[in-house]
C-alpha positions, -999 to 999 in steps of 0.1 A, spaced: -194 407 -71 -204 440 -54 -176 456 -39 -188 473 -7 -174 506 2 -160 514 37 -157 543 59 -141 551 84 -153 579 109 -131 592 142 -151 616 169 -135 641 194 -156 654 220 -193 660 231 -223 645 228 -232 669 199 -201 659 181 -217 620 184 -249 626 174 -233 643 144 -216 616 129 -243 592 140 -261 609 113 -228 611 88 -227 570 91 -268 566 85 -266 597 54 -230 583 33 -249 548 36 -280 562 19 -266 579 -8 -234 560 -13 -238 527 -1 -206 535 28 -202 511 52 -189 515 86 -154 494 90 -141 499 130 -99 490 107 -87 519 91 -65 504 68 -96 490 46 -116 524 45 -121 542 14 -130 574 33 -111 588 62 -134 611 81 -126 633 112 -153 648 132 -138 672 156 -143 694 186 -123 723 197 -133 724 235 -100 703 250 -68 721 246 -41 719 218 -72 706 197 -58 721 162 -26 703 168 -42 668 177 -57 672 141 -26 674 122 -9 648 140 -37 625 134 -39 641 95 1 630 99 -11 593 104 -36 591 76 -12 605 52 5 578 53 -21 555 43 -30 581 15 1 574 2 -5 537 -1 -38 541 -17 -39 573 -33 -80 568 -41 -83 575 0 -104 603 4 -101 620 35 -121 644 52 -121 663 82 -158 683 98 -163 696 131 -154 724 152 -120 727 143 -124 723 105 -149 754 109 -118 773 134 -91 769 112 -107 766 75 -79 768 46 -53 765 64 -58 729 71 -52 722 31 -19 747 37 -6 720 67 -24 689 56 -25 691 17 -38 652 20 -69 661 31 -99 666 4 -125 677 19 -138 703 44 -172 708 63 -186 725 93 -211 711 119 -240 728 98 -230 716 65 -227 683 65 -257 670 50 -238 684 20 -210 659 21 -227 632 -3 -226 663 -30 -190 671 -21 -178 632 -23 -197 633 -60 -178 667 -71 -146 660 -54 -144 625 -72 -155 642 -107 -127 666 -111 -102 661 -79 -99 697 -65 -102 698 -27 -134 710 -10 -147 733 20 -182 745 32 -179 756 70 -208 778 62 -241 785 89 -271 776 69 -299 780 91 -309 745 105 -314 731 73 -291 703 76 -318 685 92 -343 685 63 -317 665 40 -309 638 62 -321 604 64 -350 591 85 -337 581 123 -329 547 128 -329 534 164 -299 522 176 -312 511 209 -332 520 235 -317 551 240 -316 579 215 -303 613 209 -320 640 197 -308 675 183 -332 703 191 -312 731 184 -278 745 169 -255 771 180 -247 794 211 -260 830 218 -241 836 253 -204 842 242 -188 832 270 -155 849 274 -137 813 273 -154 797 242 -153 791 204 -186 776 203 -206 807 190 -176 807 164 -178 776 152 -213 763 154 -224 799 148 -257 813 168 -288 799 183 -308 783 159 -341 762 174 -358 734 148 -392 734 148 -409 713 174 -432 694 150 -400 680 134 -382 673 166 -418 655 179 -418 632 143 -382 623 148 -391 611 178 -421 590 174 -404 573 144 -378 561 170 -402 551 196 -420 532 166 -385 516 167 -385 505 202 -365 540 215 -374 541 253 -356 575 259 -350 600 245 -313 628 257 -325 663 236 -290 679 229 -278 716 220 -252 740 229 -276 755 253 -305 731 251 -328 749 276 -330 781 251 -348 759 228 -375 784 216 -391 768 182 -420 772 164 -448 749 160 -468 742 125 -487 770 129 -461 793 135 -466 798 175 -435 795 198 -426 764 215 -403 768 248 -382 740 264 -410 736 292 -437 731 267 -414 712 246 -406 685 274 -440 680 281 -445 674 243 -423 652 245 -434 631 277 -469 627 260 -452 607 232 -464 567 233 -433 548 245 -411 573 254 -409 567 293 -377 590 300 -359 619 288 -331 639 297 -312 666 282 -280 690 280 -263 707 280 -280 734 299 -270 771 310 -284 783 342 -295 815 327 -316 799 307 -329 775 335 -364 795 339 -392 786 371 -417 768 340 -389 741 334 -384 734 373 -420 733 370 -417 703 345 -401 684 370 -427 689 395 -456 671 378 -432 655 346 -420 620 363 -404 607 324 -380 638 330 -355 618 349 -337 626 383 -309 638 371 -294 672 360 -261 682 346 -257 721 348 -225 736 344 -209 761 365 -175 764 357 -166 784 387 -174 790 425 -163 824 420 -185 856 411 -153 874 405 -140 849 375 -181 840 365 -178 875 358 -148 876 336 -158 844 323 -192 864 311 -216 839 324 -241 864 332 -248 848 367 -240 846 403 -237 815 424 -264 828 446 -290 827 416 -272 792 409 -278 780 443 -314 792 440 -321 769 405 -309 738 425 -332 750 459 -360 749 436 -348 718 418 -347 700 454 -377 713 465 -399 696 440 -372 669 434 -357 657 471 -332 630 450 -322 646 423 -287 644 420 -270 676 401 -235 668 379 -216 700 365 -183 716 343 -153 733 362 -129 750 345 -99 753 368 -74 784 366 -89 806 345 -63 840 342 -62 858 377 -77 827 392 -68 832 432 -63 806 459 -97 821 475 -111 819 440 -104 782 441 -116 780 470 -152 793 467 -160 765 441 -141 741 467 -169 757 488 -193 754 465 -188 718 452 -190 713 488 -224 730 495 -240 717 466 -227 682 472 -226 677 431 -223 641 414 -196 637 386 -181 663 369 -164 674 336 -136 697 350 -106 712 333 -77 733 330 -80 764 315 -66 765 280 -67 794 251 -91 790 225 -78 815 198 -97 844 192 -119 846 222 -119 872 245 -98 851 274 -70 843 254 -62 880 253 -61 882 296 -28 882 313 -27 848 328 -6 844 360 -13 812 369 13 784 369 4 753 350 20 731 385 -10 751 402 -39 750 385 -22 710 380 -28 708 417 -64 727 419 -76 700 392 -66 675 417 -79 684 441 -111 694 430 -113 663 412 -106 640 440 -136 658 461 -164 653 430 -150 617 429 -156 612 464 -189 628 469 -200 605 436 -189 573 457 -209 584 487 -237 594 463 -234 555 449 -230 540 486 -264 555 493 -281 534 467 -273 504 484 -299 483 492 -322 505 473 -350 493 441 -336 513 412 -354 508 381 -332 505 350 -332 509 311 -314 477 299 -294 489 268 -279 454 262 -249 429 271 -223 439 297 -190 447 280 -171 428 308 -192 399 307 -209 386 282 -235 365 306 -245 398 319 -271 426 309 -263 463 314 -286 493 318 -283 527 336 -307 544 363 -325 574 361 -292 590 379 -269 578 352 -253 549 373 -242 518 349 -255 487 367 -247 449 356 -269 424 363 -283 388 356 -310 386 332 -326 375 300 -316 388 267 -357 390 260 -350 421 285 -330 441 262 -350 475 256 -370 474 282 -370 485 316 -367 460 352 -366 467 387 -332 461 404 -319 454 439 -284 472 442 -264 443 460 -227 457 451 -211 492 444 -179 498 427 -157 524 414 -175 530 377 -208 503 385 -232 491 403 -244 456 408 -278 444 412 -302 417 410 -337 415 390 -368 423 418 -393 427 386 -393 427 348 -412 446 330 -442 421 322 -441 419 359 -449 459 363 -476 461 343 -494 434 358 -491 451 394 -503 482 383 
């Protein structure tokens, strides 16, 4: 009897993070036959993908290193191993804390892990590659597989800008764009598969400058476009984005691109030119308030979500208060916001910082509690209104209900047919609620095409 092998894969943080070890599950089961398993006790590899961005991020790994050592102990065949952003930040130290662990990767190496599982298990000496191979992780991995109507879709690696707060450029090393012929295959074979749309991720996404077969340059703009034109593919959205990046040609791709959907997440992080400044973000909220101007002017609905990070060093109450102002002016949907914590070896962690955790507690809360509430009156509007929506599948909380999410994000639970599943319907919003929406089926799909 074949014994099938198990592993078992934990992921901190963003979207990049996800798609990575998306692509860890679908490569280990190619070359080694691995098997996801959801119980940890039955894996035979423990991995760790992790992200840096939240604070005390290093010690979260060794406490959660604590826990699997324990099992290693059991079963001393375990192999665990730990990739990410946080492998790449703290390197050999993690054997020196954690000498369970085996192996080590970085965000651009892992396509290498089947070859460090085969040497590690030949001769038993731990493992590490956190090097920044240019993009080439990408021509060793396995065809896409759909896993739904939705897909994600790296186009690029890597971060140019430096931002005074972050490790990103550290860790996932500079801007590196993949071709856009490669980008456009992977996409089609997932559309073959029934993908319906299409979220292009990257550090800064809207940098994307990559070259085509015949060696011209591809930008974001011409890139969405590319992208729009693809058979099946009927939305796409993106991030993360950087406003300095945010150029007139990709507002322009809004004007006359209706698959790009009505919805933009572009972070801020502050209301303040006098921290965006120290923060080295290279903007000022008046040029930020001119991107979303232009954004509404071609788009009336479009509904803009951002990041706040909250107490940076020398933050001021009248700091604060010009992104109070400016959450307020801009009248943004959802956000990721945060306190300000130390990333080691950037540039902030050096500044004198003379704000008291109990106030930049309070600033989160408040801040906070005005997003939530300008995201409730955002849902309240969509009352009563035809919203058409991309059913992923069945509703967690209900297994006689169908789930999907509208152009602006909103999760919306409804009666249907499972026939529906990967494809879109037009919904009547009859109910909001804190997290959902509830609606009721106007037109399927079928329906659609035979009225236009």
């Amino acid at each position: 009897m074949l014994i099938k092998k198990k592993l078992y894969i934990k992921t901190w943080g963003c979207q990049m993070n996800t798609y990575d070890s998306s692509k860890i599950i679908d490569l280990l089961n190619s070359t080694h036959g691995y098997q996801i398993t959801e119980i940890v006790e039955e894996a035979d590899i423990l991995l760790l993908n992790t992200c840096s961005i939240r604070e005390k991020a290093q010690e979260k790994l060794f406490h959660q290193l604590g826990r699997w050592k324990k099992l290693k102990d059991i079963n001393h065949n375990i192999i665990i191993a730990v990739g990410g952003c946080v492998a790449s930040q703290e390197g050999n130290s993690i054997f020196k804390r954690a000498p369970s662990v085996d192996i080590i990767f970085g965000p651009q190496t892992l396509h290498r892990l089947p070859e460090m599982i085969n040497k590690f298990k030949s001769n038993g000496n731990p493992i590490i590659d956190i090097t920044f191979p240019e993009i080439e992780k990408f021509d060793y991995l396995p065809d896409p597989v759909a896993k739904g109507p939705s897909a994600y879709i790296s186009i690029m690696e890597g971060c140019n800008k430096y931002c005074s707060f972050c490790i990103v450029p550290y860790t996932r090393g500079e801007e590196i764009s993949r071709p856009c012929d490669e980008i456009l295959f992977e996409i089609v074979q997932l559309a073959e598969q029934g993908v319906r749309e299409v979220n292009l991720l990257g550090q800064n996404v809207n940098a994307y400058c990559g070259k085509t077969f015949d060696g011209a340059n591809c930008s974001f703009a011409e890139l969405l476009r590319l992208v729009a034109a693809i058979d099946g593919i009927n939305r796409i959205r993106f991030t993360t984005s950087h406003p300095i990046d945010f150029t007139d040609d990709i507002i322009d791709v809004y004007a006359d691109t209706p698959e790009l959907v009505n919805f933009l997440h572009l972070p801020v992080q502050s209301g303040s030119d006098r921290i965006l400044n120290m923060m080295k973000r290279s903007y000022t909220i008046l040029e930020y308030k001119n991107i979303i101007r232009k954004l509404r002017k071609v788009r009336p609905g479009i509904l803009i979500s951002s990041d706040f990070i909250v107490g940076f060093p020398g933050e001021t109450e009248s700091d604060f208060h010009h992104t109070m102002q400016l959450i307020y002016d801009i009248n943004f949907d959802m956000s990721f916001s945060f306190i300000y914590s130390p990333r080691p070896g950037t540039p902030a962690a050096y500044l004198s910082d003379n704000v008291s955790y109990y106030e930049k507690k309070q600033r989160l809360y408040i801040l906070q509690k005005r997003i939530n509430q300008q995201a409730i009156n955002h849902s309240a509007a969509m009352l009563g209104s035809i919203q058409r929506i991309l059913v992923e599948g069945i509703s967690h909380k209900n297994i006689m209900e169908l789930a999907g999410r509208t152009e602006n994000n909103r999760l919306v639970v409804f009666e249907g047919t499972h026939n529906m599943i990967g494809k879109f319907v037009d919904i009547e919003i009859i109910n909001v609620y804190a997290n959902s929406l509830r609606g009721k089926i106007l037109r399927t799909e079928d329906e659609m095409q035979l009225i236009n």
